[in-house]
C-alpha positions as CSV (number, residue, x, y, z in Angstrom):
1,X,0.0,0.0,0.0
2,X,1.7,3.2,-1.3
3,X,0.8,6.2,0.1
4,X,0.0,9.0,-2.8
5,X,0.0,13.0,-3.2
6,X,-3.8,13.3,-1.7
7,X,-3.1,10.9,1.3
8,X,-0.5,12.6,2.5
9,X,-2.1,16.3,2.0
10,X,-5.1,14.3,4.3
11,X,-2.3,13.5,7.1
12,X,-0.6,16.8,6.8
13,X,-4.0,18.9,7.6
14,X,-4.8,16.6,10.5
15,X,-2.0,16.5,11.9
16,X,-1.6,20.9,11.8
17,X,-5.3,20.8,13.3
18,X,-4.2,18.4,16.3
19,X,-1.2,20.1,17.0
20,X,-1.0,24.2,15.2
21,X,1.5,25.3,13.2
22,X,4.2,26.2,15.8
23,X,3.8,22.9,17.5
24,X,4.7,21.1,14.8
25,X,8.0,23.1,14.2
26,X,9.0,22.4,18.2
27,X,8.2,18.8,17.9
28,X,10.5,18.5,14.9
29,X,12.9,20.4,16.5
30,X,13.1,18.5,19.8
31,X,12.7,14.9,17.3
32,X,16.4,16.0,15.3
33,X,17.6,16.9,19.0
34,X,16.5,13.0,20.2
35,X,18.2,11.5,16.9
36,X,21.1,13.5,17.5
37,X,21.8,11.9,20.9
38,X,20.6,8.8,20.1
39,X,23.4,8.9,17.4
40,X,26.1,10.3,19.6
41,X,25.5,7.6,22.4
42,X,25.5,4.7,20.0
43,X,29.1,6.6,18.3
44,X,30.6,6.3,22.5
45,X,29.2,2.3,23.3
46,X,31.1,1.5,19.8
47,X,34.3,3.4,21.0
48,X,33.9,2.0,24.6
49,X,33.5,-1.7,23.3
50,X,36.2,-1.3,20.4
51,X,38.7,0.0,23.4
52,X,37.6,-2.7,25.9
53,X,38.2,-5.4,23.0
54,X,41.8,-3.9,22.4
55,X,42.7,-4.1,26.4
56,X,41.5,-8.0,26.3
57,X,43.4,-8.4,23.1
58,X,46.5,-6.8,24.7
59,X,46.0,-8.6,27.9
60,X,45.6,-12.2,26.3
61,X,49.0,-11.3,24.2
């Protein structure tokens, strides 16, 4: 099921009416803030596990 031009115009105006115009821009806002931190935290567990697996590898040597 694709979603087409009229659909998404349909989602668009409900979704202004539930929440106004400047709602919408904060929400977006504070989402790209979220994914940002998200991404950043993910970025430090990789660099933490890839520096604990290089101690063990040193250690075992």
């Amino acid at each position: 099921m694709q979603l087409g031009l009229p659909e998404i115009a349909i989602i668009a105006v409900v979704i202004i009416l539930l929440f106004g115009i400047g709602r919408i821009g904060k929400v977006g806002g504070e989402l790209g803030k979220g994914i940002r931190e998200f991404r950043t935290a993910i970025r430090e567990d990789e660099t933490r596990a890839g520096g604990a697996k290089e101690a063990q590898s040193n250690q075992s040597a």
